[in-house]
Backbone bond lengths (Angstrom), bond angles and torsions (degrees), N, CA, C in turn:
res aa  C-N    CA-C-N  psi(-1)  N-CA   C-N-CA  omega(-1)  CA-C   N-CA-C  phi
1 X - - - 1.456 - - 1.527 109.71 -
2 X 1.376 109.53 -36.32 1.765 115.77 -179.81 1.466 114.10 -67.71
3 X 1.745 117.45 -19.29 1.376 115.08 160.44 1.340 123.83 -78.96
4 X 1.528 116.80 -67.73 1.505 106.28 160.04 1.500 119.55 -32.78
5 X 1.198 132.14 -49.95 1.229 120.73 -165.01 1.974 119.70 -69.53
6 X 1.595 102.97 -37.01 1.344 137.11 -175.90 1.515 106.75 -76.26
7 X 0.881 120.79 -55.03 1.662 137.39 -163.99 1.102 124.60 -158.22
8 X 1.561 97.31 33.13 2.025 98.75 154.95 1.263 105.13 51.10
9 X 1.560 140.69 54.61 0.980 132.78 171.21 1.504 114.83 -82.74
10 X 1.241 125.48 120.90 1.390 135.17 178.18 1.527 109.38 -68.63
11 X 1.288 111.65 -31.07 1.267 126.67 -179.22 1.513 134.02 -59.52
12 X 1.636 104.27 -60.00 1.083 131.86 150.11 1.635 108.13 -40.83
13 X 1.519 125.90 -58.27 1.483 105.63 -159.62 1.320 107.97 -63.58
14 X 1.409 116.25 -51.20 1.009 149.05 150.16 2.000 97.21 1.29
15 X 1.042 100.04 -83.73 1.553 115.87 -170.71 1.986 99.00 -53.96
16 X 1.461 91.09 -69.81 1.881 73.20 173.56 1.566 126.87 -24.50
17 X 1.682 95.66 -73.17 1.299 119.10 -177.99 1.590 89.49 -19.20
18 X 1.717 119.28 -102.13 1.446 124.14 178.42 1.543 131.36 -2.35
19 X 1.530 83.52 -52.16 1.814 97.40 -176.77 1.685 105.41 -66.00
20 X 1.338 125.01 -31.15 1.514 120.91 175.95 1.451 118.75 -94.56
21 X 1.383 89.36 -14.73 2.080 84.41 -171.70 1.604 92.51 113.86
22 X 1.534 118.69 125.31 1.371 118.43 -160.97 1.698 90.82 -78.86
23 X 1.368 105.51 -48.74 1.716 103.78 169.23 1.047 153.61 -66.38
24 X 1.540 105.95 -11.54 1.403 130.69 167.27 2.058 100.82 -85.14
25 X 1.570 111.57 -25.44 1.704 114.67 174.90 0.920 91.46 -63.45
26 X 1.735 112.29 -82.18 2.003 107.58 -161.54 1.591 113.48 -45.55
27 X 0.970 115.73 -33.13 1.938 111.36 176.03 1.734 102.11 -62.15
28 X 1.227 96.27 -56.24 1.660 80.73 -167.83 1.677 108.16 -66.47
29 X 0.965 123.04 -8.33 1.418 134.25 -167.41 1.931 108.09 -76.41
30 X 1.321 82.47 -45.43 1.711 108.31 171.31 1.736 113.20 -63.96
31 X 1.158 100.21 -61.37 1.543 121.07 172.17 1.817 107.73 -44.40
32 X 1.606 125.71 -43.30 1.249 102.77 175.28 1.422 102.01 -90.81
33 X 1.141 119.85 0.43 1.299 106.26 -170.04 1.542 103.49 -90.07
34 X 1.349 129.64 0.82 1.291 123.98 -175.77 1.651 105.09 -117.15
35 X 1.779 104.45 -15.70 1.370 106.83 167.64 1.515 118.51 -95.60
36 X 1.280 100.90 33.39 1.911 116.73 176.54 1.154 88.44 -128.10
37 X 0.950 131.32 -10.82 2.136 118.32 179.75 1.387 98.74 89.89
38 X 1.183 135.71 14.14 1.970 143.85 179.36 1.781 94.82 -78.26
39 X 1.322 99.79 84.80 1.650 114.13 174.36 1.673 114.15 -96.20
40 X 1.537 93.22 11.53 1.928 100.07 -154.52 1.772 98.65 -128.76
41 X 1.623 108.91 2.09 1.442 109.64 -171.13 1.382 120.50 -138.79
42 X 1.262 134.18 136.51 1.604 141.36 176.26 1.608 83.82 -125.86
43 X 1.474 76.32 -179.28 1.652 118.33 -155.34 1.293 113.63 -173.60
44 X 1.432 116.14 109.53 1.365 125.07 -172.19 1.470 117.20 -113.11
45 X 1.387 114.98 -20.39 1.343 120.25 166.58 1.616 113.31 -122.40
46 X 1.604 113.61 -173.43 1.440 87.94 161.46 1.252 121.83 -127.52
47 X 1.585 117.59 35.43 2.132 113.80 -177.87 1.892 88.39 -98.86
48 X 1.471 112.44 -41.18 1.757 86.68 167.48 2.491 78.56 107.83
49 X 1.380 94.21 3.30 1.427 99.80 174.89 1.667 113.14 -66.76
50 X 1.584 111.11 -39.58 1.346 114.85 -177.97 0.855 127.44 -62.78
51 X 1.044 131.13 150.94 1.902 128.68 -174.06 1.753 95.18 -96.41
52 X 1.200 138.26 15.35 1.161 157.10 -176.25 1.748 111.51 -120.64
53 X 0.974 103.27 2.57 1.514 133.20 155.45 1.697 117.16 -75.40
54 X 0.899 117.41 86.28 1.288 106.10 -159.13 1.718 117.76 -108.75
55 X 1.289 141.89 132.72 1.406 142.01 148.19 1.141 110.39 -155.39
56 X 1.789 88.16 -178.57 1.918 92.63 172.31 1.533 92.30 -142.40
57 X 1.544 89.54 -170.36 1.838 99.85 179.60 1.086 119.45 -34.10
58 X 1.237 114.97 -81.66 1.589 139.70 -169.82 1.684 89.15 -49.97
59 X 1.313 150.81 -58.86 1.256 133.23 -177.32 1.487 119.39 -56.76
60 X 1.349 105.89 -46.40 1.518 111.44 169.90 1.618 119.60 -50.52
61 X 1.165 99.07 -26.85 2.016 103.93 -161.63 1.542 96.41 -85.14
62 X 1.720 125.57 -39.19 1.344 130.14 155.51 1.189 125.08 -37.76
63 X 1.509 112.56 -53.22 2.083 122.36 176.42 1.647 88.31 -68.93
64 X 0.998 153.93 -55.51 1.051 141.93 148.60 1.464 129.12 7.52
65 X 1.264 120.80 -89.79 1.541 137.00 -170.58 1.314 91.63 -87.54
66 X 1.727 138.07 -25.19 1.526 126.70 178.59 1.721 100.86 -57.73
67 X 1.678 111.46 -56.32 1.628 112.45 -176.42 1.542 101.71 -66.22
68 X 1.031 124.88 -47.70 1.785 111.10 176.01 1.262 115.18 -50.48
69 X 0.978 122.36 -23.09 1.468 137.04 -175.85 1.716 126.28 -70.20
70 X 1.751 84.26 -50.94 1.391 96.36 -158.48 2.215 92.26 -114.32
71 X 0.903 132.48 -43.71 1.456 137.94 -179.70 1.647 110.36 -169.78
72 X 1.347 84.90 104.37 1.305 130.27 176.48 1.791 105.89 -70.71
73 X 1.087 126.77 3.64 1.359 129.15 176.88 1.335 101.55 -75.44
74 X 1.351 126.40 -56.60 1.619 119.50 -178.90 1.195 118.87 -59.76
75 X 1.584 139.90 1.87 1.317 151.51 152.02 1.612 90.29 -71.04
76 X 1.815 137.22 -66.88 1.271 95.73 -126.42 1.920 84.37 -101.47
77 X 1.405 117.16 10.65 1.800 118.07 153.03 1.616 96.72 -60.58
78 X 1.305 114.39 -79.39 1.633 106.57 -154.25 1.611 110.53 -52.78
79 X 1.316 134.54 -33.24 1.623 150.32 168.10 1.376 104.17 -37.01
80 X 1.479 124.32 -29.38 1.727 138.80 -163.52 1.398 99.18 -55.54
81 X 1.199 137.43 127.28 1.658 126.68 148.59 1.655 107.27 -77.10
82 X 1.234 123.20 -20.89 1.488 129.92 169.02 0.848 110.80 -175.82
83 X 1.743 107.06 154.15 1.015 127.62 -165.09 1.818 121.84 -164.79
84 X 1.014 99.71 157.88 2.155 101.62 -173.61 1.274 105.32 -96.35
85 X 1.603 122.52 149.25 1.128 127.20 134.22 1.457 108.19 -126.12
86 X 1.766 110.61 153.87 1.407 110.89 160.74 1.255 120.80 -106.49
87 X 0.981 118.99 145.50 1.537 121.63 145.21 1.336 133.52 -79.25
88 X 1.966 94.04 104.00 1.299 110.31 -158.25 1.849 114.27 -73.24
89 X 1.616 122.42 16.65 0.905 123.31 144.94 1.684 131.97 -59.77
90 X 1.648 97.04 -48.45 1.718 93.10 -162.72 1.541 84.07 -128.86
91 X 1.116 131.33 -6.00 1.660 109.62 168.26 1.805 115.14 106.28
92 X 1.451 97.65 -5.34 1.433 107.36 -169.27 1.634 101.03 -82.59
93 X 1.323 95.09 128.81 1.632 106.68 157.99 1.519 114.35 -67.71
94 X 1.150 102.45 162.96 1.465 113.93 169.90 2.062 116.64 -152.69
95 X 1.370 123.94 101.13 1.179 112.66 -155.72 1.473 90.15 -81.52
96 X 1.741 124.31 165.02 0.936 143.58 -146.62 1.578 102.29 -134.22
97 X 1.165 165.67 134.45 1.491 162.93 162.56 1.523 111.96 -111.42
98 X 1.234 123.35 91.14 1.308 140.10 -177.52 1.801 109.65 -49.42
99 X 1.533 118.60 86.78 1.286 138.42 177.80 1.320 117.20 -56.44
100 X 1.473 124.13 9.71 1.440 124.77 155.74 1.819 106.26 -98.74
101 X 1.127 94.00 139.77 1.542 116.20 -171.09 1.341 109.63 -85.53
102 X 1.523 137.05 2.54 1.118 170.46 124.82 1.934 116.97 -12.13
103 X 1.812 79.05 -56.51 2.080 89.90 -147.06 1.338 86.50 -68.41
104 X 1.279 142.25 -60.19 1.498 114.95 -167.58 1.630 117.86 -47.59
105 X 0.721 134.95 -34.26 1.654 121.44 168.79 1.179 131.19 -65.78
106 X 1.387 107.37 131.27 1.019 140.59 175.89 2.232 119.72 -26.73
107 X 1.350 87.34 -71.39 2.046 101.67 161.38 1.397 112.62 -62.89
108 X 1.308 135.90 5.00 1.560 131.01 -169.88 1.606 94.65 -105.55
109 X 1.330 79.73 108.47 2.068 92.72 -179.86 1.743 105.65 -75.46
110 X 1.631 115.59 -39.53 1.110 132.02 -178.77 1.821 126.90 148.01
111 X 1.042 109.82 -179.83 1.020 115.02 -168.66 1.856 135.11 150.99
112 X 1.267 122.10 168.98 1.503 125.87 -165.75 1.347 109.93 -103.54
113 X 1.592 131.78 127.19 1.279 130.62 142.69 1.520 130.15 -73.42
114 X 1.218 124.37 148.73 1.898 102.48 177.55 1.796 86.93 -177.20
115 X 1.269 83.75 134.18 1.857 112.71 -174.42 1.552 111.46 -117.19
116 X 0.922 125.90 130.74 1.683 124.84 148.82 1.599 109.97 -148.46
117 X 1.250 103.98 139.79 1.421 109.61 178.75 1.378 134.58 -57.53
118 X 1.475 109.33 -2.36 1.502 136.17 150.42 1.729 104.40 -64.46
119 X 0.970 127.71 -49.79 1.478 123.11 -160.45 1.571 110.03 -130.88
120 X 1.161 117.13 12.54 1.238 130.00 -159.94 1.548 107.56 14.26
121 X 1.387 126.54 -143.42 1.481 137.53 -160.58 1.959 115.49 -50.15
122 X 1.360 101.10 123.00 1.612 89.76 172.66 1.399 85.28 -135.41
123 X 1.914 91.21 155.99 1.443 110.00 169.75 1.409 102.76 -152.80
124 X 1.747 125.27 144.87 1.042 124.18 151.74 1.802 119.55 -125.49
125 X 0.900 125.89 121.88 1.674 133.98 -153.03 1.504 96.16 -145.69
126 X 1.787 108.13 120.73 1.160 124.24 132.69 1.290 128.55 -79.12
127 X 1.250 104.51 136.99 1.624 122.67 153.34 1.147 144.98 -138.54
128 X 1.402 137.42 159.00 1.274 128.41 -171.87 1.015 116.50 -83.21
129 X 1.178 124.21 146.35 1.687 134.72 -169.45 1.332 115.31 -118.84
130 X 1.086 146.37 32.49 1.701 138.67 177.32 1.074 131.92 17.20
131 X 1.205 105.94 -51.57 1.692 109.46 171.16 1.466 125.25 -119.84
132 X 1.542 95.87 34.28 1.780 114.46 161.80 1.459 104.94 -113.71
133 X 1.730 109.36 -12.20 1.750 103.92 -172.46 1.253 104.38 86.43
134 X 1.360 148.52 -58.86 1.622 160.09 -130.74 1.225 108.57 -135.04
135 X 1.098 124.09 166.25 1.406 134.04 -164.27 1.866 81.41 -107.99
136 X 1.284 85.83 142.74 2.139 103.29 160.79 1.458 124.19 -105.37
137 X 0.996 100.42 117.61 1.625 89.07 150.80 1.233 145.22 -112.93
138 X 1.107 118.81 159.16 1.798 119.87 -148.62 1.486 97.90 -141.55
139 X 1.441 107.73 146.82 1.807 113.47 -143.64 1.567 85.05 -150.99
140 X 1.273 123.55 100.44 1.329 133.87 161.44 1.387 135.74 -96.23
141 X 1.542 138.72 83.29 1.241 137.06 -153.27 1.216 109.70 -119.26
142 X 1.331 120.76 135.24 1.746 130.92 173.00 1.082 86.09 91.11
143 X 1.226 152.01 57.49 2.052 125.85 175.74 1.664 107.73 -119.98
144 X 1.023 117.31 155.45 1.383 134.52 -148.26 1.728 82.30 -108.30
145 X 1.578 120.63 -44.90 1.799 115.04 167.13 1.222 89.98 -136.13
146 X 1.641 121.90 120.56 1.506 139.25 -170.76 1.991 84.71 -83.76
147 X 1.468 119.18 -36.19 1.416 116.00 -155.55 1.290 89.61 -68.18
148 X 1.381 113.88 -60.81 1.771 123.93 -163.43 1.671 110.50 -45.85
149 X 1.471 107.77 -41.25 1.434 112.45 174.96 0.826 122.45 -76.29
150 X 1.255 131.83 -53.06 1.661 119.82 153.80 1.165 146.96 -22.09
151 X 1.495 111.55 -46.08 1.166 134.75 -159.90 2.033 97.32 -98.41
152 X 1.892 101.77 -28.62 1.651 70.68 153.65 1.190 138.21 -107.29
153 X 1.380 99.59 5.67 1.765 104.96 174.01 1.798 98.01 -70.81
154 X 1.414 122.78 -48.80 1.549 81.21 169.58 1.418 144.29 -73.87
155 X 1.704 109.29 0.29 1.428 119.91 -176.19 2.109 92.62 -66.12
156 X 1.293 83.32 -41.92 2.225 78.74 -168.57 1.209 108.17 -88.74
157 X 1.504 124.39 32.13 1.441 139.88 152.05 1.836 115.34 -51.40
């Protein structure tokens, strides 16, 4: 989960997926996605590579407040500027460098990067706001720099 979440590992989902049953993943995958109110999204694999991968804002902002909601751990994995995993075969570490430009800061509650050359740059990132009271989130799709856009939708906060 600390790769997917950290560095978009295709690999990792990939490997879950396997470890549960690739069809028993996409079902359950479906299953939170319909117990977040995501009436606007499927999912047919699980790296999120397919253009048959489907959402929009308003579904994303739901998976959103569903994980704030329900386990808040996948906020404070993706928040990591680094981080270890081993491989509990042979014992080897492997350090991890969190590929959102985000995790070093301080206001970055958390959040997902994800690219395909169909849609180029996506990002969805909470953060805390001080003088909104609440944390925001900000949902960047199709962007040519997901960071640059982000970063001014919260400047005109």
């Amino acid at each position: 989960v600390k790769a997917m979440l950290m560095v978009s590992s295709n690999d990792a989902a990939i490997a879950l997926s396997n470890y549960y049953g690739p069809t028993s993943f996409i079902a359950e995958m479906q299953s939170v996605a319909r117990s977040a109110g995501m009436l606007n999204s499927q999912f047919i694999e699980p790296t999120g590579l397919s253009v048959q991968n489907q959402s929009n804002v308003e579904d994303l902002i739901k998976l959103i407040v569903y994980i704030w909601d329900h386990d808040r751990n996948f906020f404070d994995i993706s928040r990591k500027s680094t981080d270890l995993i081993i491989d509990t075969n042979t014992g080897v570490a492997r350090q991890l460098i969190n590929i959102n430009e985000f995790a070093v800061r301080g206001d970055f509650l958390g959040g997902k990067t994800g690219t395909l050359p169909e849609s180029d740059g996506n990002l969805v990132s909470v953060f805390s706001v001080p003088k909104l009271g609440e944390p925001v989130i900000v949902v960047v799709l199709g962007s040519k720099d997901r960071f640059v856009e982000t970063q001014e939708i919260l400047d005109n906060l």
